[in-house]
Every structure is written in C-alpha cells, then in structure tokens.
C-alpha positions as CSV (number, residue, x, y, z in Angstrom):
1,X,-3.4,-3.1,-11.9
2,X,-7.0,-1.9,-11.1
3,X,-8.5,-2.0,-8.1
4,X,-12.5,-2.4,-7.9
5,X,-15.1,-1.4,-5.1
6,X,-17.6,-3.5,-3.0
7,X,-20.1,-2.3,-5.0
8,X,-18.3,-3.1,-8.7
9,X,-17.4,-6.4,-7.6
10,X,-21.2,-6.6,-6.7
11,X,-22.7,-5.8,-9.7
12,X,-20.3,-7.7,-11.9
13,X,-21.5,-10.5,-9.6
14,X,-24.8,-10.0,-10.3
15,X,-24.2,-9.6,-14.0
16,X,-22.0,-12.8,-14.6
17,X,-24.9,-14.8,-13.0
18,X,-28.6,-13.5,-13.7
19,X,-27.8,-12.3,-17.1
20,X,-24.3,-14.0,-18.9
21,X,-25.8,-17.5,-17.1
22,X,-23.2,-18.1,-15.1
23,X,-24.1,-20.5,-12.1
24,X,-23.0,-18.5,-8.7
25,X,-22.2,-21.7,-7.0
26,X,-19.6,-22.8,-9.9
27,X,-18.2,-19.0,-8.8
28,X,-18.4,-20.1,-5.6
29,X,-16.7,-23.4,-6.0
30,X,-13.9,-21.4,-8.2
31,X,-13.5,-19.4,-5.3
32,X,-12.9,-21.8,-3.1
33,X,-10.4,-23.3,-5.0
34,X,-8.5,-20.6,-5.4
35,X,-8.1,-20.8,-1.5
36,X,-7.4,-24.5,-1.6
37,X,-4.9,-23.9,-3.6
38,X,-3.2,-21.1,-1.6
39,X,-3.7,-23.7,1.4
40,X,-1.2,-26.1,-0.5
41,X,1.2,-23.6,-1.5
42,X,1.3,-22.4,2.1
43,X,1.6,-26.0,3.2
44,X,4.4,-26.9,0.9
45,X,6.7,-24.1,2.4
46,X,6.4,-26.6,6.0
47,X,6.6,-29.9,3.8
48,X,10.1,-31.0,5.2
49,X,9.5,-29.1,8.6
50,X,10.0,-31.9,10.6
51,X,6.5,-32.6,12.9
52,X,6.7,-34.3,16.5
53,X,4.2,-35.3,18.5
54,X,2.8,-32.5,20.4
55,X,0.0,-33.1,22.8
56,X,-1.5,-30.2,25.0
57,X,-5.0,-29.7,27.0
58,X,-7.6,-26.8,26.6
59,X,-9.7,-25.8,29.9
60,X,-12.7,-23.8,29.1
61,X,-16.2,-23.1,31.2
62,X,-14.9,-26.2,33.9
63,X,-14.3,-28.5,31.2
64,X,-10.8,-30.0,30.0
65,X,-10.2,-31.6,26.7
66,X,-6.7,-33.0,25.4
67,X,-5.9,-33.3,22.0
68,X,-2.5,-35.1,20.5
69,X,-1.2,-34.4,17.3
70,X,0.9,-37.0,15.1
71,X,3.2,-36.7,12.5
72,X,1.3,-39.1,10.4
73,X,-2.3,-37.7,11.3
74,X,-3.8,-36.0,8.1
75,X,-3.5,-32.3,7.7
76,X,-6.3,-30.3,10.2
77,X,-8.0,-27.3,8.9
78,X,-10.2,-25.4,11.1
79,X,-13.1,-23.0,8.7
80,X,-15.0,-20.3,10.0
81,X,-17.5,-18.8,7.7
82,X,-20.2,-16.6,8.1
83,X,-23.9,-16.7,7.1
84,X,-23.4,-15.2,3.9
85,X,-22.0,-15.9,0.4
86,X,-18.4,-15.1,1.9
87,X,-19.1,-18.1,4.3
88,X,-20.4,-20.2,1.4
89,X,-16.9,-20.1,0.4
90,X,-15.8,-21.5,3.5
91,X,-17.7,-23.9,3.2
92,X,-16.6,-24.8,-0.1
93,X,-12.9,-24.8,0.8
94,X,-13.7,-27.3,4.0
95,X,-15.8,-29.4,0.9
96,X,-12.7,-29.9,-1.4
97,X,-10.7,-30.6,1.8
98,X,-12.7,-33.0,3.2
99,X,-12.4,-34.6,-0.1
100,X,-8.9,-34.5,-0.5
101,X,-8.7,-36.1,2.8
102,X,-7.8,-33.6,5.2
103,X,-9.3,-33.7,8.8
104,X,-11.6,-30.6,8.6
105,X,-13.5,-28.4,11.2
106,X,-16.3,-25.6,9.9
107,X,-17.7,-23.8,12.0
108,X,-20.8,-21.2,11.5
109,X,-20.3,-17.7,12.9
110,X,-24.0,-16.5,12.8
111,X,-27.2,-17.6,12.8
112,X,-28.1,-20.5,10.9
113,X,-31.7,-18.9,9.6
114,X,-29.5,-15.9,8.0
115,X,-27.8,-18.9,5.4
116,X,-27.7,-17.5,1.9
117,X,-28.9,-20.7,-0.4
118,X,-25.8,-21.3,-2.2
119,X,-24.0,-21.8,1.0
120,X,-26.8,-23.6,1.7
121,X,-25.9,-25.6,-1.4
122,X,-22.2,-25.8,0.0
123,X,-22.9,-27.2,3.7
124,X,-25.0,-30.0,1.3
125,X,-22.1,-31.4,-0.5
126,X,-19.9,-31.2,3.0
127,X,-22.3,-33.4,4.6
128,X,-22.2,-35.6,1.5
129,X,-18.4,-35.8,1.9
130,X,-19.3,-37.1,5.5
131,X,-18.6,-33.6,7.0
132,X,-20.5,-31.0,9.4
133,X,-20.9,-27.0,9.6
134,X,-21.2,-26.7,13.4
135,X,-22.5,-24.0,15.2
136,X,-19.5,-21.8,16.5
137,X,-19.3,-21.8,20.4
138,X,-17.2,-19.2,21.6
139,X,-15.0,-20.8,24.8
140,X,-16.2,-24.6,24.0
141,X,-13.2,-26.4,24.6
142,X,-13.5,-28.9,22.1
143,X,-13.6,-26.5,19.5
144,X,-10.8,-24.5,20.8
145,X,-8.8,-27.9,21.1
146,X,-9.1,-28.1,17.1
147,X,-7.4,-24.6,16.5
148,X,-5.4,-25.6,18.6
149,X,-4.4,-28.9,16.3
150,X,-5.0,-27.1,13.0
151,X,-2.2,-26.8,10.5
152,X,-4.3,-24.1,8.5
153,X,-7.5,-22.0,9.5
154,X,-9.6,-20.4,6.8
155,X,-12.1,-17.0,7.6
156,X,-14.8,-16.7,5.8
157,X,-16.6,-14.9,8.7
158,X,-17.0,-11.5,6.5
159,X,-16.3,-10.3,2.8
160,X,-16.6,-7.1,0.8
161,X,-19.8,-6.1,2.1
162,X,-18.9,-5.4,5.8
163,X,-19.2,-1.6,6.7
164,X,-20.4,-1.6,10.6
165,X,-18.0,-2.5,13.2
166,X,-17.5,-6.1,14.6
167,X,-19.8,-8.1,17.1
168,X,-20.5,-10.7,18.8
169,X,-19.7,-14.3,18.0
170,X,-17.8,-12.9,15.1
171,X,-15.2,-10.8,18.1
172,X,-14.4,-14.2,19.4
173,X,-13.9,-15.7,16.1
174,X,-11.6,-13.7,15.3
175,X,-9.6,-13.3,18.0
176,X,-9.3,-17.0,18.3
177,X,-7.8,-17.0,14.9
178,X,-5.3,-14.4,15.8
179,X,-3.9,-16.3,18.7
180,X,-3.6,-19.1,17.0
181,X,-0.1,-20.1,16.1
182,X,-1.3,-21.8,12.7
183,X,-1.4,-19.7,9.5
184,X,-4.6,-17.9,8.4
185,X,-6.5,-17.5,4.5
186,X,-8.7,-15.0,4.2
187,X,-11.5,-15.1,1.7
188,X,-11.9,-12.1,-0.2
189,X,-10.4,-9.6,2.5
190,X,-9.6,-10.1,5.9
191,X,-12.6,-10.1,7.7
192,X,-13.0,-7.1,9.9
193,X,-11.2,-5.0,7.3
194,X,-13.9,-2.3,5.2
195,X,-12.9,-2.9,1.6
196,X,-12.8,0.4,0.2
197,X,-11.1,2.4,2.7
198,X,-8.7,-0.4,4.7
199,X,-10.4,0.7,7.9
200,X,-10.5,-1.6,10.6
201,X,-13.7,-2.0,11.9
202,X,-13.4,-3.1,15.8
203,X,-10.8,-5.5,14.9
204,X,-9.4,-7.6,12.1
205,X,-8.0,-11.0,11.1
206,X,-4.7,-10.6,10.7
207,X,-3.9,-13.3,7.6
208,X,-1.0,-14.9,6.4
209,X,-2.4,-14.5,2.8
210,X,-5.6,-12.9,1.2
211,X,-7.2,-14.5,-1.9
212,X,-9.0,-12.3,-3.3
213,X,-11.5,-12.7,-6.5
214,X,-10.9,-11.1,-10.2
215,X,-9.5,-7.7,-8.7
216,X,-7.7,-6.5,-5.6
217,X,-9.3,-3.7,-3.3
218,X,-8.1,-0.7,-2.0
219,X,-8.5,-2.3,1.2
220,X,-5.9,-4.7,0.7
221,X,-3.3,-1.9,0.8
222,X,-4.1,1.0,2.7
223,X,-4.9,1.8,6.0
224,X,-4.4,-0.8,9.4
225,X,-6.8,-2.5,7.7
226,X,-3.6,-2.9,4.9
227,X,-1.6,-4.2,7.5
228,X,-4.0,-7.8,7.8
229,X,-3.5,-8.6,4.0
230,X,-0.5,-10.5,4.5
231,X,0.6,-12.3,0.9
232,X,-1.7,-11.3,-1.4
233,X,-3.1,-13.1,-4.3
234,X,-5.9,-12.4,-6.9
235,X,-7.8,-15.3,-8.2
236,X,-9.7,-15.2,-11.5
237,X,-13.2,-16.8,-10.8
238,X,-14.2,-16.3,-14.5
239,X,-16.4,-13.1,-14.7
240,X,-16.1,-12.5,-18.3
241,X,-13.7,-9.8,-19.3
242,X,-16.0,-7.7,-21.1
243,X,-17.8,-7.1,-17.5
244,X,-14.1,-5.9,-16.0
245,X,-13.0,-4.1,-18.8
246,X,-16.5,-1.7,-18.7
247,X,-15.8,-0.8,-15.2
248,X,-14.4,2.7,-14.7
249,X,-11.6,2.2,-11.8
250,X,-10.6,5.3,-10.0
251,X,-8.2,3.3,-7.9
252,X,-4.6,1.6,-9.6
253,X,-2.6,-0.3,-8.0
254,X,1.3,0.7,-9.5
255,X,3.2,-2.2,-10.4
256,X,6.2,-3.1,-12.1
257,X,5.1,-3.4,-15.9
258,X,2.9,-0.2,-15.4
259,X,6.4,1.7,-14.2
260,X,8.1,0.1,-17.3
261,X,5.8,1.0,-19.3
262,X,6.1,4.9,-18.5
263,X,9.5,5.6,-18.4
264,X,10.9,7.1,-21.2
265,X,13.6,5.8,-23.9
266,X,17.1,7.4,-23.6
267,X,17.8,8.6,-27.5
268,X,21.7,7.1,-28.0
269,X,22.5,10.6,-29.5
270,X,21.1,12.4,-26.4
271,X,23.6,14.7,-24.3
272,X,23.0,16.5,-20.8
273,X,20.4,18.7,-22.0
274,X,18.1,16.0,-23.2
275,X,17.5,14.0,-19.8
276,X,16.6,17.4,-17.9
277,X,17.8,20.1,-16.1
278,X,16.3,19.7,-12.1
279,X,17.0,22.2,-9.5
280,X,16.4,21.3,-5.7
281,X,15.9,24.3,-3.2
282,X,16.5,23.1,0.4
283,X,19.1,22.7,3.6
284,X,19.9,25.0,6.3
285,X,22.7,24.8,9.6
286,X,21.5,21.1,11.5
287,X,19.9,19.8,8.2
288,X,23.0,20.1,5.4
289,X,22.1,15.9,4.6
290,X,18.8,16.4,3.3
291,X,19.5,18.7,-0.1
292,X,22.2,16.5,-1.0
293,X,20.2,13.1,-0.5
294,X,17.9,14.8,-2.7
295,X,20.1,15.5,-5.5
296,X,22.4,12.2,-5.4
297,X,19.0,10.5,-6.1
298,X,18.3,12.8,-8.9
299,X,21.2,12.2,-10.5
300,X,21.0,8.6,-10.0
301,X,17.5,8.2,-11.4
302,X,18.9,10.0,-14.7
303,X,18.7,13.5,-14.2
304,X,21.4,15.6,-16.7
305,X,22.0,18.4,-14.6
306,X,21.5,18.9,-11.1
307,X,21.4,22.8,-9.3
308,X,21.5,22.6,-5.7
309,X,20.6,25.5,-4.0
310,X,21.5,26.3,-0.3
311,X,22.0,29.0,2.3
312,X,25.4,30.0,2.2
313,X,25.9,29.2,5.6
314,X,26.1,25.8,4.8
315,X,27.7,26.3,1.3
316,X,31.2,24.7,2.0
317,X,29.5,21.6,3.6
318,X,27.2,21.5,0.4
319,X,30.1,22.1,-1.8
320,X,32.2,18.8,-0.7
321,X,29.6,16.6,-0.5
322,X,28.3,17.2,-4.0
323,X,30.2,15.5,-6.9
324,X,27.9,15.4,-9.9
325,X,25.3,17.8,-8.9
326,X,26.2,21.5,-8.7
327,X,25.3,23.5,-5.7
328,X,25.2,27.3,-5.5
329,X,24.9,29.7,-1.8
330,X,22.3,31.9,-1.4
331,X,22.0,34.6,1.0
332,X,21.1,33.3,4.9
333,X,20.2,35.1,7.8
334,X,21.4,34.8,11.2
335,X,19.6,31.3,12.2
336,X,21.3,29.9,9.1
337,X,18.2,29.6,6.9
338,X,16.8,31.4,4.2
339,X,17.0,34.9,3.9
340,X,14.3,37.2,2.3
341,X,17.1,38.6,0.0
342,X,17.5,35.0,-1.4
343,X,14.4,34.7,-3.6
344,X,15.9,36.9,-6.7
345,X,19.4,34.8,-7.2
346,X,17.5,31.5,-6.7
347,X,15.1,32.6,-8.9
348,X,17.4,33.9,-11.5
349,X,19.3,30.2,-11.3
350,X,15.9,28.3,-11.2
351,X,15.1,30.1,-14.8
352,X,15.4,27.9,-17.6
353,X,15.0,24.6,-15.4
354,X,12.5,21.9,-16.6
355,X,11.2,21.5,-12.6
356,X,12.2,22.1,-8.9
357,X,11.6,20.4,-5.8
358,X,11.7,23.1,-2.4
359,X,11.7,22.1,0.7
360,X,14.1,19.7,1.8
361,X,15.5,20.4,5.4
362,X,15.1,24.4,4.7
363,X,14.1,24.5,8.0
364,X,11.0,27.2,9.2
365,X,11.4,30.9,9.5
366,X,9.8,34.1,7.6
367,X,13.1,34.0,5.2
368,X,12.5,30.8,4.2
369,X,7.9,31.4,3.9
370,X,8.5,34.6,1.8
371,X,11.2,32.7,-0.8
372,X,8.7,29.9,-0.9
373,X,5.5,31.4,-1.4
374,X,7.0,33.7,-4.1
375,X,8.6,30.5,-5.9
376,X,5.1,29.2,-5.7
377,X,4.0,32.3,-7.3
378,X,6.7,33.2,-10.3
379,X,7.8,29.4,-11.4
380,X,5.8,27.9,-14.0
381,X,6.8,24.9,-14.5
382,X,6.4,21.2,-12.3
383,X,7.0,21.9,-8.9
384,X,7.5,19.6,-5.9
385,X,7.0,20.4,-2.5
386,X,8.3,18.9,0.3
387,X,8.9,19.2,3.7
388,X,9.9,22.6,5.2
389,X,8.2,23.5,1.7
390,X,5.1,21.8,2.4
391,X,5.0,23.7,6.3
392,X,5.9,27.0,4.7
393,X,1.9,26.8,3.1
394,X,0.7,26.7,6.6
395,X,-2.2,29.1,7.0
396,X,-1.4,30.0,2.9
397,X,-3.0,27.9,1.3
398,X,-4.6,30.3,-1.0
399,X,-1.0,30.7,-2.5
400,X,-1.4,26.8,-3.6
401,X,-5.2,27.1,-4.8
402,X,-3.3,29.9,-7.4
403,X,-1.3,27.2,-9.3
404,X,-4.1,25.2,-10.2
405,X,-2.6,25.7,-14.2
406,X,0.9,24.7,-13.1
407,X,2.1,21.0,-12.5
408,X,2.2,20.9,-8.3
409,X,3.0,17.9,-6.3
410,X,3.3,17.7,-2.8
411,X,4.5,15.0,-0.4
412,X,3.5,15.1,3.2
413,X,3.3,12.7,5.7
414,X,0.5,12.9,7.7
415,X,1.8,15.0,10.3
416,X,2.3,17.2,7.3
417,X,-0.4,17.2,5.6
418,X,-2.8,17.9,9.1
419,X,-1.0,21.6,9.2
420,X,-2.3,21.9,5.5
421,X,-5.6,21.3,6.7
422,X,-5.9,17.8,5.6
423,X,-8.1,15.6,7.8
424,X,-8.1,12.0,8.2
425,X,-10.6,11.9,10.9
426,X,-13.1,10.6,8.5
427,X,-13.5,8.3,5.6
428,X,-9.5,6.5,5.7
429,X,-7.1,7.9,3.7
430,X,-7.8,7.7,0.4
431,X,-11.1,9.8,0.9
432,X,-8.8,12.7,2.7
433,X,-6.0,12.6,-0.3
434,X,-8.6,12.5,-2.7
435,X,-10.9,15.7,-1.1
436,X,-7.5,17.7,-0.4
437,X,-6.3,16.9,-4.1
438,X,-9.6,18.3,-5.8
439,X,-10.2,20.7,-3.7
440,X,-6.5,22.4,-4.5
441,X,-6.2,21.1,-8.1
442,X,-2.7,19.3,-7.2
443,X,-1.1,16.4,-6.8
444,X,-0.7,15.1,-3.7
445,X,1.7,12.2,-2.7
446,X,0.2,11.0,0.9
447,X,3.3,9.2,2.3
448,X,2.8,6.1,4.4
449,X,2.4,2.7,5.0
450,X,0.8,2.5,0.9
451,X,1.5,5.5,-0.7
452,X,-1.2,7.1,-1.9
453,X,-1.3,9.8,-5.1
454,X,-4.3,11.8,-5.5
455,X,-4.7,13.6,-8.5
456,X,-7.0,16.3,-9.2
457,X,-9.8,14.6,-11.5
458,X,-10.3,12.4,-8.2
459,X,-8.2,9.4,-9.7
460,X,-5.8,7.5,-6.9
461,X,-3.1,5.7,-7.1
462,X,-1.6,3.1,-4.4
463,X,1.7,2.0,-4.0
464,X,2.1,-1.2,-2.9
465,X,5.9,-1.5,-2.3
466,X,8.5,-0.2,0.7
467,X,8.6,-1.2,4.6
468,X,9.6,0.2,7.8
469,X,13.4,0.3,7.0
470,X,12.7,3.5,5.3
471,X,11.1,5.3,8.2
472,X,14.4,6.9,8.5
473,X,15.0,11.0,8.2
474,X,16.1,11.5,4.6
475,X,14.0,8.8,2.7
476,X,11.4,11.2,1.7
477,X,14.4,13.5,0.9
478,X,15.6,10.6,-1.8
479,X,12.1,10.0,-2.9
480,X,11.7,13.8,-3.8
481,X,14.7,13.4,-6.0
482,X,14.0,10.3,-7.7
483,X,10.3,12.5,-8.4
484,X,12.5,15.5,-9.4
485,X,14.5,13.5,-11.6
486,X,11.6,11.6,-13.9
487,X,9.7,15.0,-14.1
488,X,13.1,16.7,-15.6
489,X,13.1,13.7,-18.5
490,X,9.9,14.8,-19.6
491,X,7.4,12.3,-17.8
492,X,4.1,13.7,-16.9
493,X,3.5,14.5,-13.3
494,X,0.9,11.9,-12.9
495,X,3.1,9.0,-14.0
496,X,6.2,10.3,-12.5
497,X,5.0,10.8,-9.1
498,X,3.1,7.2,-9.2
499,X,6.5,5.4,-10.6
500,X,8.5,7.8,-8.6
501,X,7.0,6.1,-5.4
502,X,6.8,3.1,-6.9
503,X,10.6,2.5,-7.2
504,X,11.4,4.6,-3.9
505,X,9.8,1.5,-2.4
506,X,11.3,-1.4,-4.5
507,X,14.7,-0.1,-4.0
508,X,13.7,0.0,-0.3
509,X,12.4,-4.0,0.0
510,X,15.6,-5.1,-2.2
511,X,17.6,-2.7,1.0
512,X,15.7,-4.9,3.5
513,X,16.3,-8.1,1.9
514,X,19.9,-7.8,1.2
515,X,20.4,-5.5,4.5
516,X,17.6,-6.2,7.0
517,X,14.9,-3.2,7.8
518,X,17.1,-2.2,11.1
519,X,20.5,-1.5,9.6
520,X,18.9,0.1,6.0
521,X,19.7,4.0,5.2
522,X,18.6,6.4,3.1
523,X,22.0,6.4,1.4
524,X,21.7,2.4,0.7
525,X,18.1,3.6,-0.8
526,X,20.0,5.6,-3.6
527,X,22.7,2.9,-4.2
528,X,20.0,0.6,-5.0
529,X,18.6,2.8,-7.5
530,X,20.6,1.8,-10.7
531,X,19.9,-1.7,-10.2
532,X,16.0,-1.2,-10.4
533,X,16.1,1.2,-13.3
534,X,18.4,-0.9,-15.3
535,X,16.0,-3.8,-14.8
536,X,12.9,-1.7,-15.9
537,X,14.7,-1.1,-18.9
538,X,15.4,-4.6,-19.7
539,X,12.2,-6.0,-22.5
C-alpha cells in the first residue's frame, strides 16, 4: 500500500480538477461523504447502547447554560472546520447531516475573510438546508454546551498542508475536542499532526478514526503524531488512477497481501537444505534467553537448520533449552562473554551458512567488539545485527560503511541507534532512518511504535502492525529470528526485513487479543507464528 506526500496529493488535486475537468467541489462533497459514512459506522457500534436522559450545565466567562439530552432527540454533531479547503469538508459533512436530519453545530476556526470559495460554496448549501457556520468562540458557554451534547464531533480545523506549530483559536479547538467524551473524525489527518513526518506540531486531535482521501500518509503511522490516527480509513474521492499510478512513492505501507505476495513457495520435494541454513551469534552469563528466543523463532518461521552459537559459559543452559536448533560453545572469558579467541571457531561454523544474525544478549566487552567487527569484516553473505551487535559499532562505524556490497540489516531502537550516531532531533523519524540508511548503504530496521525500514536507494517502509504488549525484553530477539529465518529461504533483504516486521507485529496484536497487552510474552509471540504463516499461505 503506498503512501503519498502533501505535496503529491496536491498536485494530483490540482490535476484531477483544472486539467481532467473534475469539479473540486463534487471532490469535496465525495470527501465529505466518506466521513458521513464513517459517522454511521461509528454510530452503529452505540445503536443498542441504551441512552438516558442526561442533563448537565456549562459555566463559562459568568454565564451558565444547561443543556438536556433525550433519548429520542436526533443525533448531535458538533463540526469544526478551518478556513480552508479541509474546512470546506466540514462543512460539507455538517451539509449531508443537516439533511439527513441530525441536529448539527459548525463552527469556523479562523477568520471568515481567509474562506477558500468552494467552502464558500459549502456554507451556501448548509444555509439552504436551514443550517449556520458560526464563528468559533473559544469559552462561550453555549457552544461548549453542544460538545457537551454531541454524539460525534468532526475536525476539519487543518489538513495536509499544516507545517507551523498550532495557534490561537485553533489551541482551543482542539483541546475542546480532546476533552470531550464523544468520538472524534478527522478529515484527512488529525489536525495538528504534519503529514509527512507524524510530528506533532504544538498539539493534536487525538481521533477515534481518520478518513483520509485516495492514499494514506506517512503521518498516519509514525511518530506521536501516529498515535492520533485512531481507526484508519482511506476513501477513494475519484482522482483518476492514471494520476496515482504516475506518482513515484518512496513510502509503502506493508500489508497483508504485499507479505503474501513475497514469501516464497515450499517445493514438496524440498529437504533441510532447501529452506536455509541460519546461524545466530549471541548470549552471554545474565542473558542465556535471548539467543534461544532468537532461534525458536527461526525455526518456527521455516528455517531448515538452525546453528546457535554461544559462550561456553553458558553452553549447558543453551544446550537444554534448544530442541530443534543446534547450539555449539565458544570460548568465553572471565565475565562470561565473548572471548577474542572465539572469532576463528565461530567463523569456521558460520562458513557455508546462507545468513547470520549477531548480537542477541552478547552482552559488551572487547571479546565480544573484536569477534564482531571481524564477522563484519570476513562474512559475505546477509547479515543481521542486533543488539549487543548493533553497540559493538559504537565509534566503528567505518567497519559498517565497508560492507556497502554485502546484504546488512540492522535493528535498533532508538536508544540504539543514538550511539550509532543516528539523530532524531530533526526532521521525525523517517528523515533520520532514511539519512542513516544512505549514508551507510544498509538496511536499517528503526524499531518502534511503526517500524520503519530504510533502505539504501532512500525507499521506506512502515509497518503498521504490533502494540505495547511487545515492549517486553526478547521481542526484538524473536523478530531478529523471524528476519533470520526468511533471509535463509532465499527472500531478498528488502522484502524479508519489511515482512519480517510485518508478521512480528500481527502475531503480536492476535497475542493481545487472545491474551491482553499486560500478560503477552515474547515466548506467546513465537507460538503465534505458525498460525500467521499458515494463513499467508492460504490463496
């Protein structure tokens, strides 16, 4: 699934209506339906919810208003739209309301003189349908009496365009909306939210559901500004396909049907040998779980051979745990880590192996930097880094910027990738993937809230699935052998890494369903894992 820009959905905009003909208010209107419609699907999920008579009182700037609310009073929504085109959506939505016979409220965050002419156009046919677009008053009681009432508010305050931080009226606005008890619809993106990098500038709507027009944003996903989305749906406003299929999208969102389509057939007449030989590199005394989590979700993503390599002063514990994978010791030194004398028998057991993944609770000391770096430097083939792996690059990261010809991906979190020198002081996240990933010629897997894989051309993906249950110690150990596992069958980095992620989180939202977020482990994360694949396989 792509993902456009501000500026592509702009100039398809302008396209579709000064040179294919198409009228921008029937876009407009579209749009707006698209949110009426969300409005009733949100609505039906309350339709039995029984509704009392609730009654309060608002006190504002001396004055008191009460407002009662009955069960057969008709449905209230409350609009808030901005000057601009965004707004003239709002507008439109409290329109087809009005005519449907709700009780609708819009209100104008902005000066009235700053009116684009199709919302214009909108606030016309509202006042034909006997309606109003008031002039937003922040702390008027009446006004703050019908939020109080509504069953649904709308923003339209701001859409794609926004990129300075939040003022004014518009502050109120949307604070208003976020203490409000009744859902929210965003038009377009939540406003407050900058669509290409999910920043959140000053502060945000925070929405029950986004519609959003033709194609989803990066914003949507990433960043706090990721956070706001809330259910997201993408509405097709009819700009002709010939205008989205000529964009060039550096941004994909992974989905299910993109995974399927990647991952590779298993030949009936295949053995071991054919579905990869993998060899994880990690552990050390305090972290014996993490190389084992690793290679349990290897083998459970469909890896044919597993090596496990670990210190020996751990070896026994490695030993028991490990069933179908096949660990091996290699010389430690006192603090149970790594030795230098380790690097030629893991290198002599890594030979012939289709990829690796290092890192994995291998713990820090000059043993374990020197085994690395020279890994780094001998293996030819895909390469994941993780972890202790990723630390042991700290101040080297020359020895990376030398495998620019050889497959290397890297997963850090951010505290991770900031001692590789990454900065995300600037620009979001996306921006700070994408400049780390060029500027080293690998592939970087920023882990998160959204995923994000940079690849080296500048192309990013976002993952769109997972949740807090797996902020857990060992989920990024699983994910690096579910990575591992998919690079051993053969898949190219690019898509391996992106469906790698991509399942990581499924099997961690069908853990929080069937489990709750609170009680989910890393272990449950691999138990869900045969599931998912077998469903990806199904036609």
């Amino acid at each position: 699934m792509r993902a456009a820009t501000a500026e592509q959905m702009r100039r398809m905009d302008q396209i579709a209506i000064h040179e294919r003909g198409i009228p921008s208010t029937l876009l407009m209107e579209r749009a707006a339906s698209g949110i009426v419609d969300a409005i009733h699907d949100r609505m039906e999920e309350t339709k039995h919810t029984f509704r009392p008579t609730v009654s309060g009182s608002v006190i504002s700037g001396g004055q008191t208003v009460t407002w009662t609310k009955r069960p057969e009073d008709p449905r209230q929504a409350v609009i808030f739209s901005g000057p601009g085109n965004n707004g003239g959506d709002g507008v439109a939505v409290a329109w087809l309301l009005k005519r449907e016979g709700w009780s609708v409220r819009a209100f104008l965050v902005g000066k009235r003189e700053k009116m684009t002419e199709d919302t214009r156009e909108m606030e016309r046919r509202l006042v034909e349908a006997h309606g109003a677009l008031e002039q937003f008053i922040p702390g008027d009681p009446d006004q703050l009496a019908s939020v109080a009432m509504a069953d649904v508010l709308v923003d339209a305050i701001f859409g794609i365009g926004l990129n300075s931080d939040i003022r004014g009226d518009a502050l109120h606005a949307i604070a208003l909306m976020n203490r409000s008890a009744a859902p929210t619809v965003s038009a377009d993106i939540p406003s407050g939210v900058e669509t290409d990098t999910g920043r959140v500038l000053g502060m945000a709507v925070q929405a029950d559901r986004t519609v959003t027009f033709t194609l989803p944003k990066a914003g949507h996903f990433v960043g706090k500004g990721g956070l706001c989305t809330g259910k997201l749906i993408v509405h097709d406003i009819g700009i002709p396909q010939d205008l989205i299929d000529g964009e060039e999208y550096a941004v994909t969102v992974i989905d299910r049907a993109l995974v399927r389509s990647w991952l590779p057939e298993r030949p009936a007449d295949g053995h071991k040998g054919d579905f990869g030989k993998v060899y994880v590199l990690g552990g050390s005394v305090g972290y014996t779980g993490a190389p084992i989590l690793a290679s349990k979700a290897a083998v459970r993503s469909g890896a044919g051979l597993v090596f496990v390599g670990v210190p020996s002063s751990i070896y026994l514990i490695a030993a028991v745990k490990s069933d179908e994978a096949m660990p091996h010791p290699a010389p430690a030194g006192e603090d149970g880590t790594l030795a230098e004398e380790a690097l030629v028998p893991i290198l002599t057991k890594m030979a012939g192996c289709d990829a690796a993944l290092v890192g994995p609770g291998l713990g820090r000391s000059p043993g374990v930097d020197t085994v690395v770096r020279n890994i780094m430097a001998t293996v030819d083939y895909p390469l994941i880094l993780d972890a202790d792996g990723i630390n042991a690059l700290s101040g080297h990261i020359d020895v990376l910027d030398a495998r620019r010809d050889c497959p290397t991906i890297l997963t850090p979190h951010d505290g991770e990738f900031a001692r590789l020198g990454g900065s995300l002081s600037h620009g979001g996240r996306i921006l700070a993937a994408k400049e780390f990933a060029l500027t080293h010629g690998c592939l970087l897997v920023l882990k998160g809230h959204c995923t994000i894989i940079a690849l080296p051309d500048g192309e990013i993906f976002l993952n769109p699935t997972g949740n807090s249950g797996m902020a857990k110690g060992g989920s990024g150990d699983v994910l690096g052998g579910i990575l591992l596992s998919l690079l051993g069958q053969g898949m190219h980095p690019v898509k391996a890494a992106a469906a790698a992620v991509w399942i990581h989180g499924t099997a961690g939202d069908r853990c929080a369903r069937q489990l709750g977020e609170r009680g989910m482990t890393p272990s449950d994360l691999i138990e869900a894992l045969p599931e998912i694949l077998k469903e990806l396989e199904k036609v």
